[in-house]
N, C-alpha and C positions, 0 to 999 in steps of 0.2 A: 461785188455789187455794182448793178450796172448806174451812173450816174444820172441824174434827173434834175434838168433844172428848176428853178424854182419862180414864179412871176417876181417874188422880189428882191433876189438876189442883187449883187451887185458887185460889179468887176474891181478886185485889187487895183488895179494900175490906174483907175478913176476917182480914187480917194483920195483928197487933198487934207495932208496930215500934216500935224504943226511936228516940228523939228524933234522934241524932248518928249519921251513917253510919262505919262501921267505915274506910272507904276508898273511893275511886273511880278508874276507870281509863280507859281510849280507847272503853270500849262499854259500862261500865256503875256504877251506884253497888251497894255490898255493905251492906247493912243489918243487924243482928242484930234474930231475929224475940225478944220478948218468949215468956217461960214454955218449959217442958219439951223436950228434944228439941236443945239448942245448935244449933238452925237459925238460918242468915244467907238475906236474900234478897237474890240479884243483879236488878237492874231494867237494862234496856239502856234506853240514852240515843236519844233520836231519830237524832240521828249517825252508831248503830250499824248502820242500814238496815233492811232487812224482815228481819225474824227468820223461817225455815224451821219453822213449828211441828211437820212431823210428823218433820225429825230427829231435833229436841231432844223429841218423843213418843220415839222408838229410842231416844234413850241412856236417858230417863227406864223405858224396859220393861227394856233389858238388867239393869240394877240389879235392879228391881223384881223379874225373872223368876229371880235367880240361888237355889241352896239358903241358905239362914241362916247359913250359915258363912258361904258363899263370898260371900255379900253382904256379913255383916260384915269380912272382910279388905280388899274391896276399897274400901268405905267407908272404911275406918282408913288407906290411901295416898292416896288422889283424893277431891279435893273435887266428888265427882261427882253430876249434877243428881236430885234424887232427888223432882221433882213442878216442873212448869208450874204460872206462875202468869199468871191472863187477867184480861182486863177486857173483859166481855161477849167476842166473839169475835174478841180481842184481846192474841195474846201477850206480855206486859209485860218477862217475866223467868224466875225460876225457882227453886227451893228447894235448898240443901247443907248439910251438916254445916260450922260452923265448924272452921277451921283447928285442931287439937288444941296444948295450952298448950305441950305440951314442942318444937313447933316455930317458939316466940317468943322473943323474946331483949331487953334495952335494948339498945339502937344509938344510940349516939345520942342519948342522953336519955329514948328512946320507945320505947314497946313495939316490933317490927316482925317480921316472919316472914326466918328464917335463908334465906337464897336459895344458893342454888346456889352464885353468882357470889363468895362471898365467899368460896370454892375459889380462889379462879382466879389471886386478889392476894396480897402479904404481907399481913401483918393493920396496917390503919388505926388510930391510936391512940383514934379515934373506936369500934370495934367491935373492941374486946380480947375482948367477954365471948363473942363466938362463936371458941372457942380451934381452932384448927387439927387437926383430927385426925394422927395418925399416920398411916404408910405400911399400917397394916391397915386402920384406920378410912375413909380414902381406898379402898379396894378393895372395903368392904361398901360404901359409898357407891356405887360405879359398879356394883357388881354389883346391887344391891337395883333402878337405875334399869336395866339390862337385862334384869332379870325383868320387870320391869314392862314395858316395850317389845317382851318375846316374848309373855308374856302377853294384850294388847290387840292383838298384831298377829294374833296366834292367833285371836282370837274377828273379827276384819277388820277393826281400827277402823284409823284414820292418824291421828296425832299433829297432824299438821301442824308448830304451833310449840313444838319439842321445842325450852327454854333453857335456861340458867343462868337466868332469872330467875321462870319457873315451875315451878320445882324447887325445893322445899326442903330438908333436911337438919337432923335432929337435934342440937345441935354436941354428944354426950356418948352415952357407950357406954350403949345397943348404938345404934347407928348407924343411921339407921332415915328415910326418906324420905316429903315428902306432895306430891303433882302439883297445879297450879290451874291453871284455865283450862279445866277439860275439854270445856265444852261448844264447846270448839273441836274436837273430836277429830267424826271424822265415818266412817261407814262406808267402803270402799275401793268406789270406784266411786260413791259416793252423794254428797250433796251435803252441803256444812256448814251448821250453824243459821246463823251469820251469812259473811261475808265471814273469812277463815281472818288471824288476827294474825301480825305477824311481828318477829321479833328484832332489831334492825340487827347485824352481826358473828358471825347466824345462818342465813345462807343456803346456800342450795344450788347453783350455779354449774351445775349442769345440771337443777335442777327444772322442769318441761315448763310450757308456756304453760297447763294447762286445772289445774296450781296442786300441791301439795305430795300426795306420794302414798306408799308403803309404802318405795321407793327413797328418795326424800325424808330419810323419818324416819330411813332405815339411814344416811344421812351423817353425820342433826346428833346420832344417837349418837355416831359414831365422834368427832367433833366433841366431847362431852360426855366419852367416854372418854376422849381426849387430853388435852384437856385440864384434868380435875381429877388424872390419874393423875401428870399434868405442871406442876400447879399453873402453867397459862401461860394464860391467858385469849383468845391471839390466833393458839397456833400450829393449822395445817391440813393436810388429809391431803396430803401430797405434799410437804411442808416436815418438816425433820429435828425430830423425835420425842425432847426429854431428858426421860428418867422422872424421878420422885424417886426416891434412893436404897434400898434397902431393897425392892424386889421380888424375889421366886424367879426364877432367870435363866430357868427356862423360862417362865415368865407375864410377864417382860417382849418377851423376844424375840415371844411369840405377843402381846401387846398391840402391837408395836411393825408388825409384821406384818402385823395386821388392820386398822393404822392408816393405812399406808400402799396397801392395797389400797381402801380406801376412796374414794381419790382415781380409784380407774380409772373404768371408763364404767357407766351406768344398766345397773344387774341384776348388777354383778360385784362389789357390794359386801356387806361383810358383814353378815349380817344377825345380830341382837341372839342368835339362841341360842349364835351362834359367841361372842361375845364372852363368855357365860354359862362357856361351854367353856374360852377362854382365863384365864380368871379364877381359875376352881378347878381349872386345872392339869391338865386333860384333854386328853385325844388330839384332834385336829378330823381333821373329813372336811370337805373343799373342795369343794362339790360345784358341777359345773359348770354355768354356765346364762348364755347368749348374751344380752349388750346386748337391753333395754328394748325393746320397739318402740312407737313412739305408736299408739294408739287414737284413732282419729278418728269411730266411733260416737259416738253423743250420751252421756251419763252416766248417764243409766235404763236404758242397755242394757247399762253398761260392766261388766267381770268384778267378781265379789262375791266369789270364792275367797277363801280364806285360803290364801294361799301359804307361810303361816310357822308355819302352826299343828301344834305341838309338844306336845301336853300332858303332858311332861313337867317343865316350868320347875319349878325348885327354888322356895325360898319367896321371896317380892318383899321378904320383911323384911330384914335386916342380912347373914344369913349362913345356911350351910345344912352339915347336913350330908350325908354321901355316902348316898343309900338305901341300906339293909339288904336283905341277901338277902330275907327274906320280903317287901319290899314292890313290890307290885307295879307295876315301870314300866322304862319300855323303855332307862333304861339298865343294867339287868341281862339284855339279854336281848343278842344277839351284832349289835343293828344301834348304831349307834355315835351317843355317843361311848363308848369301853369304859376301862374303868382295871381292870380282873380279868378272871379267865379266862372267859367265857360262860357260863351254867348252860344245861341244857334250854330250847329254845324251848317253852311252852307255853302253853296261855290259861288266866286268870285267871276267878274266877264273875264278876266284875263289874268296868266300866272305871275307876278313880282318875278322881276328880275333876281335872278341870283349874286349881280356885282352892283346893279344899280339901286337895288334897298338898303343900301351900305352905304349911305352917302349923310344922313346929318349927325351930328356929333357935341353932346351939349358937355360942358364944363365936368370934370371929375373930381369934384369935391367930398361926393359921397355916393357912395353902391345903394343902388336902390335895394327897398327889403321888401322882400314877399310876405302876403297879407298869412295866417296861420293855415292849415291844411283845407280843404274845400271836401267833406265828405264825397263820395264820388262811388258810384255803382261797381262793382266788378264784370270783367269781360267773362260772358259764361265758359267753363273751359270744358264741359261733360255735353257731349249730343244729347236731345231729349230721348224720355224713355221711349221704349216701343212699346208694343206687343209681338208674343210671339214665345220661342223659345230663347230661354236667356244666352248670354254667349259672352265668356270668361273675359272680366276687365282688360281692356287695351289702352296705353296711352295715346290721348288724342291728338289728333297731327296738326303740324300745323295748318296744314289748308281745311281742315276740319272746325280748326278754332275761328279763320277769320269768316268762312261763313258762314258760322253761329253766328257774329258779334252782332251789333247792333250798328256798328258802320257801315258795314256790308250791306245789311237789309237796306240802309237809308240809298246806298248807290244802287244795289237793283231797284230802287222803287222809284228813282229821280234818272236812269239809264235802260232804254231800251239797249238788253244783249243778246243774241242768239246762243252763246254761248253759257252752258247750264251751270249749275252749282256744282252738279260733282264733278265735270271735265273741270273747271277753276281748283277743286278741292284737289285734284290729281296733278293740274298742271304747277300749282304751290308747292306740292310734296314732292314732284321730280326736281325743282328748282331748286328747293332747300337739300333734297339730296345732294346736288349735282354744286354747292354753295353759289348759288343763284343764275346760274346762263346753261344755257341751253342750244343746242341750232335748233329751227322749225320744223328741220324732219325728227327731231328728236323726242319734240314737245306734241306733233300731230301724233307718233306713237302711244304717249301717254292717253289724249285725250280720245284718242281711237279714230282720228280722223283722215285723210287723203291728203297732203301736204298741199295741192292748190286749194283749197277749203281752210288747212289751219292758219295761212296768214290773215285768212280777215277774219277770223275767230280770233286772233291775238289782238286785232285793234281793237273787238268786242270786250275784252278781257284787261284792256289798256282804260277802258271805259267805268270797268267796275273797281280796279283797283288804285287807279291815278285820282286819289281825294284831292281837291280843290287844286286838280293841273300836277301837281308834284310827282316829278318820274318815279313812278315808284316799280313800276314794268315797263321796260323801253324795247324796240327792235331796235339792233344794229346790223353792222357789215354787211348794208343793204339788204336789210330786213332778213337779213337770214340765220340772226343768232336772236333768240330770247333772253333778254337779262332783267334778272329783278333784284331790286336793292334790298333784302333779307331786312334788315335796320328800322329803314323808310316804313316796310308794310307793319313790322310792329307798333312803331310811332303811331303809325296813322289809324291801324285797328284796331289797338288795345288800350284803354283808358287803365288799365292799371299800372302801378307799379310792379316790375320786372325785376325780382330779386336775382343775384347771384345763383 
């Protein structure tokens, strides 16, 4: 692979490092850089294998590219790579924020970083000073690591090794978590910087031969949610579930719930917004979606979708409160989860930031509770009759269903599109085919169109299906792939509930 520099890279032999390494691990030693900035540099060990320089370029852009806020919040959870460091064209290692103080503790005699794992046990008389949290403190804890898990799954990264022991915790109110390891986290579909790390007593019992992927991460949450909500270290989805005492009977039953559906097959498990859901004591919609299938494409062709991408995730800090009317995001609006009465479906000047709506955080003393069910219309699922000769029952598809719905009519009727109802109803049903992407000559096929004609019938189509701005149909790879987030378009077109 031919080497590429990166604008922010930065030369080995220019780093001014304090004498004594902070720690060392299975791929690499963590330095503290001398002067301004509390930068450490990780350096991977020869051990570590060929380092992937232009993933670890991708995590180093996503940071770099995000707005100033949204950079700093996500800096202040994840010690995430914020600059390559080469030696001539030779990737060494790479640059982070050190670990923040208040997630240090004596253990032991010595400084060390509050992990996870020290949930999991009673407390060792070796490590009193990390005091146990309460059964609330316990729940921003698991809640703050399932924003952050909707979060990064939203933007396509994969965890990989999601632990108790890359997970830290604040032990003292407000509760508040920091991720290591990130440069294990690697795009979905793409390849990781090095060889992906793994937990012992963290695996995945059906994670596929080509390595840890978005289903992956949805276990060793539930895995993470169990058991800190369980303080048990060892129990698993499909094994009996004791919470600690002290949960809202409905957020343990829906913890308890989510825990045990976990255990079923690749694609039927929950995925981190639901657990966001069961948390603060909101309504879930189940939405249904058949067993995994392997991909046997090579991994530069494999899908890059964001299947999970929500941007509405509450804050990744401690605790959240419920939006207010005025602000704008989709759980005020009637696609679910809902805890009040619907207001007007309408759009907004501009779409909420996906890391910057994530920023106030009020006290965790109690889960908010959702008002009782809100009777609510069904989405039609049958076309209207015709006339004509009759013609033997079909299941209706899904581009068929969303433009029956009643969302749909609302965005032809507020969007002028060139692009008709049945090329949308065709180009939804190659997409769902195809589990949502498509290229443009693939998608002008369908709609029966000339490939210079079908990109701007895809912004027309970006028009009627993107409800209040949320990518729910995007162009990538300079506009030459069509992806639609399969998830996204049911939230946003179906007011029902979405049984298994």
């Amino acid at each position: 692979m031919t080497f590429v520099a990166h604008p922010l890279d930065q030369r080995r032999a220019s780093l001014s490092l304090e004498p004594e390494p902070l720690g060392e691990g299975g791929q690499g030693t963590v330095t503290r850089v001398t002067g301004p900035g509390r930068l450490v540099y990780k350096e991977y060990t020869p051990q570590a294998g060929a380092v992937n320089d232009r993933a670890l370029a991708d995590l180093v852009n996503f940071g770099d590219n995000l707005p100033p806020t949204e950079r700093h919040l996500l800096l202040g959870v994840c010690a995430w790579p914020v600059a390559r460091v080469r030696d001539g064209d030779r990737i060494t290692g790479f640059l982070m924020h050190e670990i923040p103080a208040e997630f240090l503790r004596d253990i032991g005699g010595a400084s060390a970083p509050v992990e996870a794992r020290y949930l999991l046990f009673q407390p060792d008389r070796a490590w009193q000073d990390p005091r146990q949290p309460d059964i609330a403190g316990r729940t921003g804890i698991a809640l703050a690591a399932a924003r952050l898990v909707d979060l990064l799954h939203g933007h396509g990264f994969v965890l990989g090794d999601l632990s108790s022991r890359n997970l830290l915790w604040q032990p003292a109110p407000p509760y508040k978590i920091f991720v290591l390891d990130c440069d294990d986290f690697r795009r979905h579909g793409g390849e990781p910087v090095l060889g992906q790390a793994h937990t012992p007593g963290w695996d995945d019992p059906l994670q596929p031969s080509t390595g840890p992927d978005l289903d992956t991460d949805r276990y060793k949450l539930a895995l993470l949610m169990g058991r800190v909500l369980a303080c048990d270290a060892h129990v698993r989805p499909g094994k009996e579930l004791t919470l600690l005492p002290g949960l809202e009977p409905r957020t343990a039953h829906a913890v308890a719930d989510l825990f045990a559906r976990a255990a079923g097959p690749r694609g039927s498990r929950p995925i981190a917004r639901e657990w966001v859901q069961a948390i603060l004591g909101h309504r879930r919609i189940i939405v249904s979606r058949p067993p995994l299938r392997q991909v046997s494409e090579p991994a530069e062709h494999a899908e890059t979708h964001r299947p999970d991408s929500e941007w509405i995730s509450p804050p990744i800090g401690s605790s959240v409160n419920p939006p207010s009317p005025e602000t704008p995001s989709r759980a005020s609006r009637t696609s679910v989860p809902i805890s009040q009465q619907p207001p007007p479906r309408s759009v907004p000047t501009s779409r909420p930031s996906p890391i910057s709506a994530q920023v106030s955080q009020p006290p965790l003393g109690s889960v908010p509770q959702a008002p009782p069910p809100v009777p609510r219309e069904s989405v039609p699922v049958t076309m209207p009759t015709t006339t004509g000769p009759s013609v033997p029952d079909r299941p209706v598809t899904l581009g068929e269903r969303v433009t029956a719905s009643d969302a749909f009519a609302e965005q032809r009727r507020i969007s002028r599109s060139a692009i008709s109802d049945e090329q949308v109803t065709a180009l939804i049903n190659g997409l769902d085919a195809r589990d949502g992407r498509l290229s443009v000559t693939e998608a002008g096929a369908l709609i029966n169109e000339p490939v210079e004609r079908t990109g701007l019938l895809m912004g027309a189509a970006k028009r009627l299906l993107n409800v209040d701005g949320y990518d729910v149909l995007t162009l990538k790879d300079g506009d030459q792939t069509v992806d639609l987030n399969l998830r996204l378009l049911m939230e946003q077109f179906f007011d029902e509930e979405v049984e298994p």
